[in-house]
C-alpha positions as CSV (number, residue, x, y, z in Angstrom):
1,X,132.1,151.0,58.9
2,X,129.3,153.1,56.9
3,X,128.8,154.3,53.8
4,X,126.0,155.7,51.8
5,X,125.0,157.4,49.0
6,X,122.1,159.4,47.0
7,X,122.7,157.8,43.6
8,X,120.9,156.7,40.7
9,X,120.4,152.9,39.5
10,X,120.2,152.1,36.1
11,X,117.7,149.5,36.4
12,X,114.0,149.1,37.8
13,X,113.6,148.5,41.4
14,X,113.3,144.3,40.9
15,X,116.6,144.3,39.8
16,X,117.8,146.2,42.4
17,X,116.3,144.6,45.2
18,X,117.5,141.2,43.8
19,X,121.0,142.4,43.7
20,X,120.9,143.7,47.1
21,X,119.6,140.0,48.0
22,X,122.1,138.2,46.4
23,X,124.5,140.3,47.9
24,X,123.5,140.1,51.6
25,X,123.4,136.3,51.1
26,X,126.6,135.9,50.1
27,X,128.0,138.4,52.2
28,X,126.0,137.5,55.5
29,X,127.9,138.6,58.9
30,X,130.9,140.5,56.5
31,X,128.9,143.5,55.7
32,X,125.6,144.4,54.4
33,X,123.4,146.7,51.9
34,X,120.7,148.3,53.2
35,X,118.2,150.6,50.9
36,X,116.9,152.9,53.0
37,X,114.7,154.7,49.8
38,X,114.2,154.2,46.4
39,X,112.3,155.7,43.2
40,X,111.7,154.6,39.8
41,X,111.7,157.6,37.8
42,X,109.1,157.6,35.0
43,X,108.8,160.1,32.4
44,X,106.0,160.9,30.4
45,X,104.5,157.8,32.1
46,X,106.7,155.7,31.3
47,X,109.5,153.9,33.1
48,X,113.1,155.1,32.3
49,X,114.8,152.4,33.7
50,X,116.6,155.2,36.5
51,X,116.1,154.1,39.7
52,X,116.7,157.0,42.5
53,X,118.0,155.5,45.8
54,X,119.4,156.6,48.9
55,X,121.7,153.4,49.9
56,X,124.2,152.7,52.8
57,X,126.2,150.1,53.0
58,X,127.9,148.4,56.3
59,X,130.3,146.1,57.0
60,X,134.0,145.4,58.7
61,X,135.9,146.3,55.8
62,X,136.1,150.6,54.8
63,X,137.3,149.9,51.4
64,X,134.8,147.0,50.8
65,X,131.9,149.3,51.5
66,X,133.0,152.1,49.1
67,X,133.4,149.3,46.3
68,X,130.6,148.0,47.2
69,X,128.3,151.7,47.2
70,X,130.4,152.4,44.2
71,X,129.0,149.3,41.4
72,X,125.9,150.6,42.1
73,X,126.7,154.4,40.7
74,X,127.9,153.1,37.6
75,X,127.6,156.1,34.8
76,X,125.1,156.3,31.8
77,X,126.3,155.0,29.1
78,X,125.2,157.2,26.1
79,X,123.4,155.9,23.0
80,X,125.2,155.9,20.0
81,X,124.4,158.5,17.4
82,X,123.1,157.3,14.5
């Protein structure tokens, strides 16, 4: 099975990729992440900790790949207003 997704990451492209690592280790010959692009949005030359990615996830398991595409398009959490 295949999923994939054009999502954004909150987090810089390290902790992604480490993640993804992790993941594919534990998960060898079960199902897989692959990132096929990714971006670090910067604004104002800066990093905004938003990663852009284009992600697909494989596996044996349908429902395992959308959970698994899912925890990586968690929401932004807004900032408390002071």
């Amino acid at each position: 099975f295949r999923r994939s997704g054009d999502i954004n990451y909150f987090g810089t492209c390290n902790q992604l990729m480490e993640e993804v690592k992790k993941y594919n280790d534990e998960h060898k010959g079960e199902s897989c992440i692959v990132i096929h692009s990714m971006f670090e949005s910067e604004k104002d030359g800066e990093k905004t900790g938003v990663t852009r990615i284009n992600i697909g996830v494989y596996g044996n398991n349908l429902y395992e790949c959308k959970t698994v595409l899912n925890t990586f398009a968690k929401p932004l959490k807004e900032k408390p207003k002071a």
